[in-house]
N, C-alpha and C positions, 0 to 999 in steps of 0.2 A: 172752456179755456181757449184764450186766443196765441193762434202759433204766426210768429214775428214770420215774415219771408223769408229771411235768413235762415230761420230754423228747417223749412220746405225746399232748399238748394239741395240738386243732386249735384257731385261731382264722378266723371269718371275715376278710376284707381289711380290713371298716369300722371291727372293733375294733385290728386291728395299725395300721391306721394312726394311731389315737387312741392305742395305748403310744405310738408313737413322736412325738408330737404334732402330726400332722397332723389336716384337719378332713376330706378327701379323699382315696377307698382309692382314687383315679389313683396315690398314690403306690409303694404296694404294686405296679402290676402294672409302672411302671418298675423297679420293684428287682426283679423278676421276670425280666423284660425284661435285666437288667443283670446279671443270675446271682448274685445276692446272696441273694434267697431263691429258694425251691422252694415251687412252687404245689402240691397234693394233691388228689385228685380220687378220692372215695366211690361204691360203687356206688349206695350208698343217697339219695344227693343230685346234685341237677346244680351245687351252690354247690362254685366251689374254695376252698380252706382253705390258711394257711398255718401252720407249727411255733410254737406263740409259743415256745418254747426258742431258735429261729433267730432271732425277729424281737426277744427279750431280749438273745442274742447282739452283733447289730448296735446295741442302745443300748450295750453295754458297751462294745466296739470305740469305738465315736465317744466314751465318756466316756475311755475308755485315750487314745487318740489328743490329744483336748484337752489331757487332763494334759500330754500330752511335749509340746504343741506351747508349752504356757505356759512350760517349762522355758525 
């Protein structure tokens, strides 16, 4: 199976948590914490990284979810 590039982005926590519009990556490591996302961890760095495809993921879910909940 072929994985889109998109899918292969790391991003650090401070920028996922800025997609998701927070101003603090604390958020990130509760959703970590809460198995929503998957931390990644490089040999080449001691920074953990997360998917931003997962952390696009989780906006889409909460904008699905609002939809139906407006219904």
């Amino acid at each position: 199976m072929k994985v889109n590039q998109e899918e292969k982005e790391f991003i650090t926590f401070t920028k996922a948590a800025r997609l998701l519009g927070y101003t603090s990556s604390q958020i990130i490591n509760r959703l970590i914490d809460e198995k929503h996302l998957k931390a990644y961890s490089f040999p080449d760095s001691s920074t953990r990284k997360v998917c931003r495809h997962e952390v696009l993921s989780l906006i889409q879910l909460s904008v699905s979810k609002d939809s139906v909940d407006s219904e």
